[in-house]
VEXDREN-180415 format. One record per residue (C-alpha): residue number from 1; residue in three letters; x negated, y, z. Coordinates in steps of 0.25 Angstrom, whole numbers, plus 5000, padded with zeros to 4 digits. Example, Ala and Ser with C-alpha at 12.3 -4.5 7.8 and 13.67 -1.06 7.14 Angstrom:
! VEXDREN-180415
ATOM_1_ALA_4951_4982_5031
ATOM_2_SER_4945_4996_5029
This chain:
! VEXDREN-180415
ATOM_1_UNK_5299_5767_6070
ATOM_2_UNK_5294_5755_6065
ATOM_3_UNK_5278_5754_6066
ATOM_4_UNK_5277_5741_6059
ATOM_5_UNK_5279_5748_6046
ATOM_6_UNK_5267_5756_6052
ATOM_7_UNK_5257_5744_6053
ATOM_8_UNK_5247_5745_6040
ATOM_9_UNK_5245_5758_6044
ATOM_10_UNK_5243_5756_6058
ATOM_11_UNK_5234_5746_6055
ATOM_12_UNK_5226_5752_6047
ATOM_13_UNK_5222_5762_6057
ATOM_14_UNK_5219_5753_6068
ATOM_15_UNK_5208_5747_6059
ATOM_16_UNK_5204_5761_6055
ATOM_17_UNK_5203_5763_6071
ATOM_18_UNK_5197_5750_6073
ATOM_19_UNK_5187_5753_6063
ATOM_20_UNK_5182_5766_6070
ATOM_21_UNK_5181_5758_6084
ATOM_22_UNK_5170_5746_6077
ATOM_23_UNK_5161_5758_6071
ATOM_24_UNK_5160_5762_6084
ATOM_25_UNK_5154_5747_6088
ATOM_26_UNK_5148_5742_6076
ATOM_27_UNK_5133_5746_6073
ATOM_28_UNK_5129_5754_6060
ATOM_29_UNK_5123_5742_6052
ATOM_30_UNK_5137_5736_6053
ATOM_31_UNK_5145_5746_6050
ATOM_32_UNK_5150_5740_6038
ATOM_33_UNK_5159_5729_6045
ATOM_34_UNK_5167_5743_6048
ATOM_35_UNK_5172_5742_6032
ATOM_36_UNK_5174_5727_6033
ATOM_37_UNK_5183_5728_6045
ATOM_38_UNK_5191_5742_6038
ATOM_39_UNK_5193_5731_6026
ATOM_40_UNK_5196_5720_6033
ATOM_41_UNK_5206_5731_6043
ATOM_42_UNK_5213_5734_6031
ATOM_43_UNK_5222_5718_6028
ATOM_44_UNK_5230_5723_6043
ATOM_45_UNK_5237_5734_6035
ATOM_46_UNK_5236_5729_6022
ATOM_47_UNK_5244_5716_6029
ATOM_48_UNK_5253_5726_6033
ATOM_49_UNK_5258_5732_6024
ATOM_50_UNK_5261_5721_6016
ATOM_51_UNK_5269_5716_6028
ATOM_52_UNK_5277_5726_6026
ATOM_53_UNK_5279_5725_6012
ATOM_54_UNK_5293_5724_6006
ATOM_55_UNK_5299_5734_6018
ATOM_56_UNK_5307_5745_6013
ATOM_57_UNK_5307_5752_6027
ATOM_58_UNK_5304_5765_6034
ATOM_59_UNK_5303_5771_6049
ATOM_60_UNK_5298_5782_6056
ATOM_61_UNK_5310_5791_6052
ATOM_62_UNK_5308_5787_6039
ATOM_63_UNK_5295_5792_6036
ATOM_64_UNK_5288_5779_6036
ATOM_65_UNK_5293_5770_6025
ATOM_66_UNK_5287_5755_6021
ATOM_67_UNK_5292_5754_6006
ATOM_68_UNK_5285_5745_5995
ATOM_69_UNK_5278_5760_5990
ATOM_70_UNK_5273_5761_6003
ATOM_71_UNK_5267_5746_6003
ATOM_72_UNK_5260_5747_5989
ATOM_73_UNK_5252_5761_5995
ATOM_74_UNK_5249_5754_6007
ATOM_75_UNK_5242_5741_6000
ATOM_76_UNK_5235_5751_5990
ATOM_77_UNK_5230_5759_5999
ATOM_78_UNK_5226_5746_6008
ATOM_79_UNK_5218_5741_5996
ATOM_80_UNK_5211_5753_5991
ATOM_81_UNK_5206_5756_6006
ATOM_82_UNK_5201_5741_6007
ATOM_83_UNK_5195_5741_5994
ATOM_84_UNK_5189_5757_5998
ATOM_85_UNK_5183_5751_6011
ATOM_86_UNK_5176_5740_6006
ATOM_87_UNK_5169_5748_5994
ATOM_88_UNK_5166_5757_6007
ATOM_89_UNK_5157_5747_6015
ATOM_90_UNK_5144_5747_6009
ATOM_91_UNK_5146_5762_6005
ATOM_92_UNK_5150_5767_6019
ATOM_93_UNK_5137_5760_6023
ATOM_94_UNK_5128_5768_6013
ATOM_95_UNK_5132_5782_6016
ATOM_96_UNK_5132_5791_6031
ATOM_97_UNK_5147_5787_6033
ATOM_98_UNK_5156_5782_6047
ATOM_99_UNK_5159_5769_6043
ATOM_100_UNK_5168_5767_6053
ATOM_101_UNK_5175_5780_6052
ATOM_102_UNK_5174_5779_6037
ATOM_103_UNK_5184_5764_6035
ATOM_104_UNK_5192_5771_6047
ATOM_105_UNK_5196_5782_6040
ATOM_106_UNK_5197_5774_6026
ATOM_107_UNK_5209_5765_6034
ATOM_108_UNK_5215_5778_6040
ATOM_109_UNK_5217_5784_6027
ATOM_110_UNK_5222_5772_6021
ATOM_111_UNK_5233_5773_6033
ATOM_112_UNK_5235_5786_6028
ATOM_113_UNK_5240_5782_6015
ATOM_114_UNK_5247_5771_6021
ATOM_115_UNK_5255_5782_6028
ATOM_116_UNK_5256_5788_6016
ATOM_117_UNK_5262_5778_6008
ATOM_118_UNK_5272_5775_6019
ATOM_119_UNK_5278_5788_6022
ATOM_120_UNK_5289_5795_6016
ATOM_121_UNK_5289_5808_6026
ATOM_122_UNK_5283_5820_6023
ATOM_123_UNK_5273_5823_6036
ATOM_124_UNK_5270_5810_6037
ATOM_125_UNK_5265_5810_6022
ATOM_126_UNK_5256_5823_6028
ATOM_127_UNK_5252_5815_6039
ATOM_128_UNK_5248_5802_6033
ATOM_129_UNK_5241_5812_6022
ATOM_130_UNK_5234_5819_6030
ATOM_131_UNK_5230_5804_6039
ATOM_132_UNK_5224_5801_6024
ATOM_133_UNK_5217_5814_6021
ATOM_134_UNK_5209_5817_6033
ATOM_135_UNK_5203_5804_6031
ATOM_136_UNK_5199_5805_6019
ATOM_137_UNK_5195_5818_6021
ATOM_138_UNK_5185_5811_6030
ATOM_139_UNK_5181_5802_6021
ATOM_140_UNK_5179_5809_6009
ATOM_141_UNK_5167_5817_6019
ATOM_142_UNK_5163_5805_6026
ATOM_143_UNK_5149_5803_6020
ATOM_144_UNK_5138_5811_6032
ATOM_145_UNK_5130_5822_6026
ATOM_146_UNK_5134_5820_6011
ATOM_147_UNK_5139_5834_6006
ATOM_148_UNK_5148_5829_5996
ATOM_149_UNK_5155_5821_6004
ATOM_150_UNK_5156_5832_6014
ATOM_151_UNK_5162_5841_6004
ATOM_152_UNK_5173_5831_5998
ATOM_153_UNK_5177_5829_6013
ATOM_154_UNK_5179_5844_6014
ATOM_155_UNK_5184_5846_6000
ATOM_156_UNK_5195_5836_6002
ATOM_157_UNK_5198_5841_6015
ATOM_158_UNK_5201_5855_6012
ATOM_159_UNK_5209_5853_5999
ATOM_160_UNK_5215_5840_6006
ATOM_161_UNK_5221_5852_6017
ATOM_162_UNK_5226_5863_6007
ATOM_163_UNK_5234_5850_6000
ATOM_164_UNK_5239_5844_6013
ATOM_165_UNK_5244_5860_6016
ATOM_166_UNK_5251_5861_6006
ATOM_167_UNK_5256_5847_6005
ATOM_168_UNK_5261_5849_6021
ATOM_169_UNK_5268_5864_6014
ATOM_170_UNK_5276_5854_6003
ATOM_171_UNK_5280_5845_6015
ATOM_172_UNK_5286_5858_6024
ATOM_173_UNK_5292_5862_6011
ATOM_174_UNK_5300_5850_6008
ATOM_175_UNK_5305_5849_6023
ATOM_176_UNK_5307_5864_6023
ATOM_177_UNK_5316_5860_6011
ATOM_178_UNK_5322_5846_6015
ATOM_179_UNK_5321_5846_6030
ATOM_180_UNK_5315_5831_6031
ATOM_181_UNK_5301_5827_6028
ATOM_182_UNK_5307_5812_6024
ATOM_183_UNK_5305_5811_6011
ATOM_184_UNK_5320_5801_6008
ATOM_185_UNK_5325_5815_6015
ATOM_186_UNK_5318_5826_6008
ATOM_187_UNK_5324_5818_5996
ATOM_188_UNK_5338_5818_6000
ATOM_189_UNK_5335_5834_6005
ATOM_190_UNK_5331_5837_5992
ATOM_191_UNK_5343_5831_5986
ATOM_192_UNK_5353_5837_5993
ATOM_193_UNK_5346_5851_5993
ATOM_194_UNK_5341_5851_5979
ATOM_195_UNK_5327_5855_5975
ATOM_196_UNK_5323_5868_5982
ATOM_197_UNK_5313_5876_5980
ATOM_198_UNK_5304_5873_5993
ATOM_199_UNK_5307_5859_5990
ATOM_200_UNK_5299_5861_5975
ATOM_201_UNK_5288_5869_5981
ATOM_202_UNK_5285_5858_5992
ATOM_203_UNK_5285_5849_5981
ATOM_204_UNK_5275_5856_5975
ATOM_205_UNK_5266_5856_5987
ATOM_206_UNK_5268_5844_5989
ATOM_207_UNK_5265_5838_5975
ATOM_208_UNK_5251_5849_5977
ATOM_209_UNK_5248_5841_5990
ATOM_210_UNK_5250_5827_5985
ATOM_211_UNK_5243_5831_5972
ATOM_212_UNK_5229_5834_5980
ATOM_213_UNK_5232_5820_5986
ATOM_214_UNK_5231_5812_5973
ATOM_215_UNK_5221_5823_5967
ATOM_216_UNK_5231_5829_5956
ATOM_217_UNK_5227_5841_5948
ATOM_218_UNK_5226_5853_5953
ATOM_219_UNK_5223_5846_5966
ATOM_220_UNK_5212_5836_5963
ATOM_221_UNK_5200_5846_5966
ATOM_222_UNK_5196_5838_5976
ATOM_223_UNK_5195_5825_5971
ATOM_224_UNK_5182_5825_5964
ATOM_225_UNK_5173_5832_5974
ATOM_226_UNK_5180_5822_5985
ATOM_227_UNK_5177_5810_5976
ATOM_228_UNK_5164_5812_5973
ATOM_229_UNK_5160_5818_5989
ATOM_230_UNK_5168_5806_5995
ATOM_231_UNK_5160_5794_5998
ATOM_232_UNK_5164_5785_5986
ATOM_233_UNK_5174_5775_5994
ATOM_234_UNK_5181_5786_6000
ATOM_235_UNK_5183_5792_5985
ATOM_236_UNK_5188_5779_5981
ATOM_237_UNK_5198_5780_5994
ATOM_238_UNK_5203_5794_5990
ATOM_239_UNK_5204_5791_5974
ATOM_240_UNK_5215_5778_5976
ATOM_241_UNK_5222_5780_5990
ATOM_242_UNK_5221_5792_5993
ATOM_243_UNK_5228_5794_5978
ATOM_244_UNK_5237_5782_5980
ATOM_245_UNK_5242_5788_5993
ATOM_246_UNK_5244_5802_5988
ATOM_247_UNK_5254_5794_5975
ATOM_248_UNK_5261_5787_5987
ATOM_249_UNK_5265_5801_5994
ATOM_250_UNK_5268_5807_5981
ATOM_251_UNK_5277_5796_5976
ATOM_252_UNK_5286_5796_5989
ATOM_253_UNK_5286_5809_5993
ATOM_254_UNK_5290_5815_5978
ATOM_255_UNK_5298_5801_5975
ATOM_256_UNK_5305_5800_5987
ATOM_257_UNK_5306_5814_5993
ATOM_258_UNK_5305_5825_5981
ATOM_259_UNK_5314_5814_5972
ATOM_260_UNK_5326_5823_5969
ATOM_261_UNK_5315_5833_5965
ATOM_262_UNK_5311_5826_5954
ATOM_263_UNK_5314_5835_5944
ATOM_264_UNK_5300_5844_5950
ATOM_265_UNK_5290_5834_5954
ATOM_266_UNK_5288_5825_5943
ATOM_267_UNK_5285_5836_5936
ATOM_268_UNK_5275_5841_5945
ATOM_269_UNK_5267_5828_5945
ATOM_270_UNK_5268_5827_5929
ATOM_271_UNK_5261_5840_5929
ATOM_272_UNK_5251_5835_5940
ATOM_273_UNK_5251_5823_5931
ATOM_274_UNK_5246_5829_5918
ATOM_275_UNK_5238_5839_5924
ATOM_276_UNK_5230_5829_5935
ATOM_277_UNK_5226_5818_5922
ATOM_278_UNK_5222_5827_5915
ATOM_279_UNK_5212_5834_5922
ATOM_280_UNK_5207_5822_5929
ATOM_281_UNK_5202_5816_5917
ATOM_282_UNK_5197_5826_5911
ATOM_283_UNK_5188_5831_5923
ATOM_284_UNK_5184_5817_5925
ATOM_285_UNK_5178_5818_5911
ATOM_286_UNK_5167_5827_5916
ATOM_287_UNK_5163_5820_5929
ATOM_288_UNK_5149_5813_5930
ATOM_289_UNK_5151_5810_5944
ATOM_290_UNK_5159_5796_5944
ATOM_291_UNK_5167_5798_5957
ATOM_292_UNK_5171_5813_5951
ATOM_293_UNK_5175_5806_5938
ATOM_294_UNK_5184_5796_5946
ATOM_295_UNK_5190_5809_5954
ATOM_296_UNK_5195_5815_5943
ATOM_297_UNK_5199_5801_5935
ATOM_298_UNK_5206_5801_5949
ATOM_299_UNK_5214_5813_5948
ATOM_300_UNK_5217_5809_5934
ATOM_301_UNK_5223_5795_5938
ATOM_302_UNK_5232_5805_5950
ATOM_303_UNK_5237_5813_5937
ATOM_304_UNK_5241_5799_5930
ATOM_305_UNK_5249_5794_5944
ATOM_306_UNK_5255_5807_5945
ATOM_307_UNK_5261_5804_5932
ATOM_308_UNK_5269_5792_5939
ATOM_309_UNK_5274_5802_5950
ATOM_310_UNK_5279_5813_5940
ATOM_311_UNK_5286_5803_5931
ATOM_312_UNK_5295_5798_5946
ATOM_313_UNK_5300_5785_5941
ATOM_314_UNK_5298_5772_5948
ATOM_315_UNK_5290_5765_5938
ATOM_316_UNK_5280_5779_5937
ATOM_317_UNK_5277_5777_5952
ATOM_318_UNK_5276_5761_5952
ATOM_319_UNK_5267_5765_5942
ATOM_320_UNK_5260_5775_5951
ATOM_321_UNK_5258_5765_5960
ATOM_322_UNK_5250_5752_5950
ATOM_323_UNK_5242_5763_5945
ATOM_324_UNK_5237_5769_5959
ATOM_325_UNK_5236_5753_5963
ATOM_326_UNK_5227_5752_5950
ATOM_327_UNK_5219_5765_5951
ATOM_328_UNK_5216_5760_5967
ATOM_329_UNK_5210_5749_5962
ATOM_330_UNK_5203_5754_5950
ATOM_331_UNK_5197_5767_5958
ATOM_332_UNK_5193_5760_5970
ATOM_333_UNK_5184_5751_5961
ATOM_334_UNK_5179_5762_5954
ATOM_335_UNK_5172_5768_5966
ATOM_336_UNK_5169_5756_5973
ATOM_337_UNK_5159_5754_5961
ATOM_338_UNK_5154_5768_5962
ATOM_339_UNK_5151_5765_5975
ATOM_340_UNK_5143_5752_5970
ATOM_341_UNK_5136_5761_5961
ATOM_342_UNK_5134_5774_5969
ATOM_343_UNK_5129_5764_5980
ATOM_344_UNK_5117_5763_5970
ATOM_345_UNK_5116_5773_5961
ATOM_346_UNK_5119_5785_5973
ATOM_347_UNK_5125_5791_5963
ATOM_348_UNK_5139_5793_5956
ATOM_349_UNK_5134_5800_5942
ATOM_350_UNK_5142_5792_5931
ATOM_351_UNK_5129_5793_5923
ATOM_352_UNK_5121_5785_5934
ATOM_353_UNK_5130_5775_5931
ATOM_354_UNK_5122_5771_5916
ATOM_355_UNK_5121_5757_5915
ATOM_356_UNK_5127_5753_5928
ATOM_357_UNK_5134_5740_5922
ATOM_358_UNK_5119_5733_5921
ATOM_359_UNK_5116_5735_5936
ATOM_360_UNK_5129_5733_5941
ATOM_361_UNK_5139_5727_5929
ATOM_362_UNK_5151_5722_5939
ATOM_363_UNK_5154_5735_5945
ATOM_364_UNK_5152_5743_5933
ATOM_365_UNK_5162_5733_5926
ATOM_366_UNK_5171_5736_5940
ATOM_367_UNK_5169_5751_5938
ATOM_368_UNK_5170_5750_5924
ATOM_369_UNK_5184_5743_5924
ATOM_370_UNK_5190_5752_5935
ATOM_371_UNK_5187_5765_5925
ATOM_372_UNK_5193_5757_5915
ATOM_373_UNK_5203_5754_5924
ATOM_374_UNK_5205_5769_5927
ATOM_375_UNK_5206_5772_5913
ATOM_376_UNK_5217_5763_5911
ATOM_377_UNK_5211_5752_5901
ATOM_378_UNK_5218_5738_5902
ATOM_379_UNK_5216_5730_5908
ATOM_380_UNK_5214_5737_5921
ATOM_381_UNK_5224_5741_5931
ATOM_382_UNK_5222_5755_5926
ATOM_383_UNK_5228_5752_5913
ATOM_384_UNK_5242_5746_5916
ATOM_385_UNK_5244_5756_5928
ATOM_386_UNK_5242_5768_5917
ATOM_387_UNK_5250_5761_5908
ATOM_388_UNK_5263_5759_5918
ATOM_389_UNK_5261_5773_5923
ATOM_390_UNK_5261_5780_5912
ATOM_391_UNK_5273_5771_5905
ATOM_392_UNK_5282_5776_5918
ATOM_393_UNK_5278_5791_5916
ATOM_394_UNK_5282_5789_5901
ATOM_395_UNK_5295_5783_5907
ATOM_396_UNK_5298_5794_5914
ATOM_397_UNK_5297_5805_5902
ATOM_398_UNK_5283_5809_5905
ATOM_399_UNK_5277_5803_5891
ATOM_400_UNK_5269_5818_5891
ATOM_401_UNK_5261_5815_5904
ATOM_402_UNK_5259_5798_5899
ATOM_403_UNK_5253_5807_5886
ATOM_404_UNK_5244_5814_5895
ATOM_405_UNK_5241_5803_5905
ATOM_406_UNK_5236_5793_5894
ATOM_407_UNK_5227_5804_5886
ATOM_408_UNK_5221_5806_5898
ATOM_409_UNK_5219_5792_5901
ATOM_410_UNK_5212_5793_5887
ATOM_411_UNK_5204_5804_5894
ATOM_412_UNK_5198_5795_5906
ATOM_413_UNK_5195_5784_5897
ATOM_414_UNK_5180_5793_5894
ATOM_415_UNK_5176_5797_5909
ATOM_416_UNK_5179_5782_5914
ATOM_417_UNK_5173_5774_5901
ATOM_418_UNK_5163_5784_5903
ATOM_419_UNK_5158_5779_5916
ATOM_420_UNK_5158_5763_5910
ATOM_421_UNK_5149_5767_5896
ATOM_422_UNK_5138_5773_5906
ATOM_423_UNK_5138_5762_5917
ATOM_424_UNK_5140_5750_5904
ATOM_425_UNK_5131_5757_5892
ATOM_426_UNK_5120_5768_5898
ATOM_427_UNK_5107_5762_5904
ATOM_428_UNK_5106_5760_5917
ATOM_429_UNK_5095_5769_5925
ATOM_430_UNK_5091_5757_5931
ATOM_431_UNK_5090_5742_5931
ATOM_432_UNK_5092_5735_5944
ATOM_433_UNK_5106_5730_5947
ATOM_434_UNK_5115_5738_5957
ATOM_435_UNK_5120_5729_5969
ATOM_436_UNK_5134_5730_5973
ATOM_437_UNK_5140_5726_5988
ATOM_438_UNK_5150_5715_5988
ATOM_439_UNK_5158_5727_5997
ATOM_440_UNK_5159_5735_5982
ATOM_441_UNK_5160_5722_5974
ATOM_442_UNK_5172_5717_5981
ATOM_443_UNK_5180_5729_5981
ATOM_444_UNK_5176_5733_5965
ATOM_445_UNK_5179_5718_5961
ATOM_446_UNK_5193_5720_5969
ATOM_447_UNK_5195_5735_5962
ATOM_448_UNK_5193_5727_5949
ATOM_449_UNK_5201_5716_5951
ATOM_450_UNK_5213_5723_5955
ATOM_451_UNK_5213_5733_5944
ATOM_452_UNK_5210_5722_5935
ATOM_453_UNK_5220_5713_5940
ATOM_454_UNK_5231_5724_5942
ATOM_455_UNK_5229_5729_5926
ATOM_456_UNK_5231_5714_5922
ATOM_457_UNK_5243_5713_5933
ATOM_458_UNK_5250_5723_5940
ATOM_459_UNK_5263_5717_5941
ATOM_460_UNK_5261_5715_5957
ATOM_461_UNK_5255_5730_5958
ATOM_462_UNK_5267_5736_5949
ATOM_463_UNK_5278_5728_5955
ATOM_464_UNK_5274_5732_5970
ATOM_465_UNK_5273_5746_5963
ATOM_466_UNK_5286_5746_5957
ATOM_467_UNK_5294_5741_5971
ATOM_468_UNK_5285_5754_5977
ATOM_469_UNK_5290_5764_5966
ATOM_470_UNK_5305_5760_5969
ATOM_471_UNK_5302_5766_5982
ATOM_472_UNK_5302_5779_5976
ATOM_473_UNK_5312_5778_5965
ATOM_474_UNK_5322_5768_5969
């Protein structure tokens, strides 16, 4: 066993814990140096895993495994849960929530991920799952006395414990099957014994289980009730890492584990694919609540990534990987805007947003590019993402689903330039400008930067993705 390899991780909980232990000693007027010291907690692990980058390694029996797939989720899950806590200060401090609990249980469910991202055995995947789930759980109900968030709390609990069953069910099925839980093993198992009929059917559970994970179609009911209950950082948490990780498990378990059944699962996940995009978008047309329209653009974008893993190639899943790296950074600064704006308005109506550019023009420029973004014009990061996604799934022989993919891209240009016409050409209901924190200013300008940066040059991003995909397909 070699605990080194286990530092970011536990690093991250120590600050978690430390975290805890100061709200217990810091007065309530200065509960916002909690959030500070969470941001400032999370460089430890963030230095660590990048000591660690270039290792090729594993330990615990094999279940553990530090691979250049595993260092990219880790930084991107570091960086979305930075960027998440700062947009949390000022917010935190608005509405009836723990602090201290609240940026503890943020950094446990980033360890969570990390786990995650590092494992490559089948109950520890459960267990690290379930280390991210409870916690957001938590989360998602965190906000005292508010029924909404109550009920997203409860909602996401329920229907987080049928998919976690049913995942567990797939994982006995494919030990049943195999008799190992190491996914290089179930591979070589699966290759020697051939494809049974157990070993599909936990492959189906499993691909049920991991879909309620990234919200795919038919298990995305409860995103949009979650994202609009959820206190609006928390939202932003669930809609970029808690999708990342769900990508990071389904790459390696279906990659590495399920490869020599590759004639069934791609074929799964195109279907997911086509079917997810497609009823995202079109949902999302309806929406008049901003945080529901960006739940269903979410559940859209999980139908275009799904696309990457149904075409199983290494360029598809590098490509998986700069899109999820731009999505995080475009998503994120999506809501930290709506949180500079509901912080005002109290209210999350697209229509309330009516000439918002003459009270507060730097963020809704900001919010205007990340829907941009997300809509994939150049020359944001959404753009050349798109673009070498769908060019890998068309590599791979799936020009139907890249059809698909970009008439529904076509589809999201209304509900997202919708939300730019009302804050940039309707009057405003009022005249005063709206004040923004520098907490909220700081993260939006580092969202925007990124995703501008990144659409202009993602050569450093798609090369560490590419080494990353090689992981899966060598």
């Amino acid at each position: 066993m070699n605990l080194f390899l286990l530092l970011p991780e536990i690093s991250l909980i120590i600050v978690g814990v430390v975290i805890i232990c100061l709200d217990l000693l810091v007065g309530e007027e200065n509960k916002s140096v909690l959030g500070y010291l969470a941001f400032i907690g999370l460089i430890f692990p963030l230095a660590l895993t990048l000591a660690l980058a270039g290792r090729n390694e594993s330990s615990f029996g094999n279940a553990l495994v530090i691979d250049p797939l595993a260092i990219f989720f880790k930084v991107l899950f570091l960086v979305a849960a930075g960027l998440v806590i700062l947009a949390s200060i000022d917010y935190a401090q608005r509405l009836p929530i723990m602090q201290g609990e609240y940026y503890a249980l943020v950094l446990f469910a980033t360890a969570g991920m990390m786990f995650m991202a590092s494992t490559r055995e089948l109950i520890s995947i459960y267990i690290s799952l379930e280390l991210t789930s409870i916690t957001l759980y938590i989360l998602a109900a965190s906000i005292k006395n508010d029924a909404k968030s109550g009920e997203s709390g409860l909602k996401y609990m329920l229907l987080g414990a049928l998919s976690s069953a049913g995942l567990l069910y797939g994982m006995a099925l494919i030990y049943g099957s195999t008799g190992t839980t190491v996914l290089n093993d179930v591979a070589a198992a699966i290759s020697q014994r051939g494809v049974t009929a157990a070993v599909v059917l936990g492959l189906v559970f499993l691909a049920a289980g991991f879909g309620f994970k990234i919200s795919a179609v038919p298990f995305h009911m409860w995103a949009p009730d979650v994202y609009e209950g959820a206190p609006t950082p928390v939202t932003a948490f669930l809609a970029v890492a808690s999708k990342a990780a769900g990508f990071a498990v389904v790459m390696r378990v279906f990659a590495t584990g399920l490869g020599p059944a590759h004639g069934i699962w791609p074929s799964v996940f195109a279907v997911l694919a086509a079917v997810t995009m497609t009823l995202g978008n079109v949902v999302a047309l309806r929406q008049d609540n901003i945080k529901r329209m960006l739940a269903y653009s979410s559940i859209a974008h999980a139908g275009y990534m799904a696309m990457g893993v149904a075409s199983a190639t290494t360029s598809a899943s590098s490509g998986i990987m700069l899109y999820l790296a731009a999505y995080a950074l475009t998503n994120i600064g999506a809501f930290v805007a709506i949180i500079a704006f509901s912080n005002r308005l109290q209210s999350d109506d697209i229509n309330d947003y009516a000439g918002l550019f003459r009270r507060a023009p730097l963020v809704s420029i900001g919010l205007a590019l990340c829907l941009l973004s997300l809509a994939g014009i150049p020359p944001m990061a959404g753009f050349i993402s798109k673009v070498y996604l769908f060019l890998a799934a068309y590599e791979a022989g799936l020009a139907w689903l890249v059809v698909l993919g970009l008439f529904n891209s076509a589809i999201s240009m209304y509900y997202y330039v919708r939300v730019v016409r009302v804050m940039f050409l309707k009057e405003p209901s009022a005249r005063e400008s709206l004040a923004t924190s520098a907490n909220l200013g700081v993260a939006l300008f580092v969202s925007v930067a990124g995703l501008l940066v990144l659409g202009i040059y993602p050569s450093p991003v798609l090369q560490a993705a590419t080494q990353a995909a090689q992981v899966l397909f060598p």
